[in-house]
N, C-alpha and C positions, 0 to 999 in steps of 0.2 A: 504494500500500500504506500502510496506517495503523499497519502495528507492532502489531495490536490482536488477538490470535488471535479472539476471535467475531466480529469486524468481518468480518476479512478470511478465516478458516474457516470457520467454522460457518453465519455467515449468506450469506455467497456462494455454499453449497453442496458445498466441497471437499469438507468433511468429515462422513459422514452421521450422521445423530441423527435421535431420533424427537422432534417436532413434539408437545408435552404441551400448552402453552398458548399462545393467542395474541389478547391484547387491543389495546386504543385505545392504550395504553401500553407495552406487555411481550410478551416473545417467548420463552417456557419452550420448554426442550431437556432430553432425558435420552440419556444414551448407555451402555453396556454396558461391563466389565470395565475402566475404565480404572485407571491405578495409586493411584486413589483410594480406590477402592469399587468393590464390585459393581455398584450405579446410582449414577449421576452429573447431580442433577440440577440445571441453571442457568436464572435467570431473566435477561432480558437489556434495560433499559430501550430503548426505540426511541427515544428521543430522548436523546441522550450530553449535549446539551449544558448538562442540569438536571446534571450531575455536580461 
């Protein structure tokens, strides 16, 4: 486990989201009702380690 909620939920699959973008570099996610927004949408670089 990485401690990292997209790491280890979103992109492992736990936790489902619909699949918006998906490049050479980036992996866009939106998900429904959270206690953000009505839509919730995250872009998520594929390679952590440019951070």
């Amino acid at each position: 486990m990485t401690e990292d909620f997209y790491c280890d939920e979103v992109l492992s699959g736990k936790i489902k989201v619909n699949k918006v973008l998906k490049t050479e570099n980036v992996f866009g996610v939106s998900s429904y009702k959270t206690f953000l927004a009505e839509v919730h949408f995250v872009v998520i670089p594929k390679n952590t380690s440019l951070l």
